[in-house]
C-alpha positions in Angstrom: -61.5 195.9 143.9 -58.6 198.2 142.7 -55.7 196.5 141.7 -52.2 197.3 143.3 -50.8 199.0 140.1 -54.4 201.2 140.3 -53.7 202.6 144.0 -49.9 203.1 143.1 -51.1 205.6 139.9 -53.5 207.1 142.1 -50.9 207.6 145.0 -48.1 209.2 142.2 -51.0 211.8 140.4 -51.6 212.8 144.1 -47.9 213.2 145.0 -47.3 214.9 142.0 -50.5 217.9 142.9 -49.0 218.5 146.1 -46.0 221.3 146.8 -44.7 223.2 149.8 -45.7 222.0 153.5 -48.3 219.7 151.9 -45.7 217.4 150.0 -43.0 217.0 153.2 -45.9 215.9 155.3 -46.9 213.5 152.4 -43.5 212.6 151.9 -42.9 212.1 156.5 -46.3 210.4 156.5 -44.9 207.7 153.8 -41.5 207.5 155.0 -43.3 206.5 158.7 -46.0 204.2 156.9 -42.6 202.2 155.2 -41.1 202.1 158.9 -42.7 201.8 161.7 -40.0 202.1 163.7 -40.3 206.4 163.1 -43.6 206.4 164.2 -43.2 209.9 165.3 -40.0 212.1 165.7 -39.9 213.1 168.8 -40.6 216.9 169.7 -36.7 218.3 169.1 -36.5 216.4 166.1 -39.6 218.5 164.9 -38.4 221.9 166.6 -35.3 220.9 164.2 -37.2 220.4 161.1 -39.4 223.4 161.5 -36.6 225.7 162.2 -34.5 224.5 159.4 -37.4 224.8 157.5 -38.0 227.8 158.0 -34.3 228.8 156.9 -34.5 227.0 153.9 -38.0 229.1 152.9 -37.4 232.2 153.3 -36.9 234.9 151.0 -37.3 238.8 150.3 -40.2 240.3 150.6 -42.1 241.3 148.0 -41.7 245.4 149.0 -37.8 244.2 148.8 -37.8 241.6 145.9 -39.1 244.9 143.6 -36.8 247.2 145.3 -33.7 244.8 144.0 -35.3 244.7 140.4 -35.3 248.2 140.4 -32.0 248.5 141.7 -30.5 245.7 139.2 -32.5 247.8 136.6 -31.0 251.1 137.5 -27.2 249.0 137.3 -27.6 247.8 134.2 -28.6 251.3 132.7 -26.0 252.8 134.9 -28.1 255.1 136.5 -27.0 254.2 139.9 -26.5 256.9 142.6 -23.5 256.3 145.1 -26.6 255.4 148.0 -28.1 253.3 145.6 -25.6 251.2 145.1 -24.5 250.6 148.6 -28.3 249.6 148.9 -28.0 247.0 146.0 -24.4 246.0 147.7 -26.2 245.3 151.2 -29.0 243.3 149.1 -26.1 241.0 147.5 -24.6 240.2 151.2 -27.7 239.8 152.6 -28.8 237.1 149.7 -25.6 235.4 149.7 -25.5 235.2 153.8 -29.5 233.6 153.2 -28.0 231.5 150.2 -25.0 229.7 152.9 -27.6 229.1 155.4 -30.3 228.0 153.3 -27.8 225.5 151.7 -26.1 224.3 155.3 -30.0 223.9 156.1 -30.5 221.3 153.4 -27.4 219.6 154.2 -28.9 219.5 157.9 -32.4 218.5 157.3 -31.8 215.9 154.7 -29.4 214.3 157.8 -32.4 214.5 159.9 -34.5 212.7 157.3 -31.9 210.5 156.6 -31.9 210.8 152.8 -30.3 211.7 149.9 -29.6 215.2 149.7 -30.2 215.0 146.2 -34.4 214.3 147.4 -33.9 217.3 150.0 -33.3 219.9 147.7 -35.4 218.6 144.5 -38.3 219.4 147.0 -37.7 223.2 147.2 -36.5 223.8 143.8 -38.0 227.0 142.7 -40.5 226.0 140.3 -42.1 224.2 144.2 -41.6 227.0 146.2 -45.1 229.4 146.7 -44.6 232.9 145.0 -40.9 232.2 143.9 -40.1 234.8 141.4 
């Protein structure tokens, strides 16, 4: 028979291979399995989730991500055309407009869970996030 200490071990090393979509459904199937009482969220609770979700995951494209490089490139040698730089200027708003809503997303969706935000937002740190640059 394992012991208790055994399965806990077991449960972390799991935990800790898991990232993206894989580790929030860990994390909601725990969270239910410690209260019953959230068996399920109903279905606007998970609209919610997945739409703010889906806020707090996305990010350029790859076409676009290399674009931006390029254009950052080009700045810093100061090779930038007029055009060019309104391009890299539209890039800026358009990140810092997906920055605000991706944070006001965290601040939403770690209300929904009803947890810290500090837990929210360790979970789609960078280093977690699939093809984060």
């Amino acid at each position: 028979m394992t012991t208790s200490s055994n399965i806990r071990q077991r449960a972390k090393e799991l935990v800790d291979q898991l990232s993206g979509d894989s580790l929030t459904q860990a994390v909601e199937f725990m969270e239910r399995l410690r209260n019953p009482s959230l068996e399920t969220l109903n279905s606007e609770e998970t609209s919610q989730e997945r739409s703010l979700l889906e806020i707090i995951q996305r990010r350029l494209s790859r076409e676009e991500q290399v674009r931006l490089t390029n254009l950052r490139q080009k700045q810093d040698e100061e090779t930038l055309t007029d055009e060019e730089h309104q391009e890299l200027l539209t890039f800026v708003e358009r990140i810092e407009q997906q920055d605000a809503e991706r944070a006001a997303a965290l601040v939403q969706l770690a209300k929904l869970r009803q947890v810290d935000l500090k837990t929210v937002i360790a979970e789609f740190l960078p280093s977690r996030l699939p093809n984060a640059s």
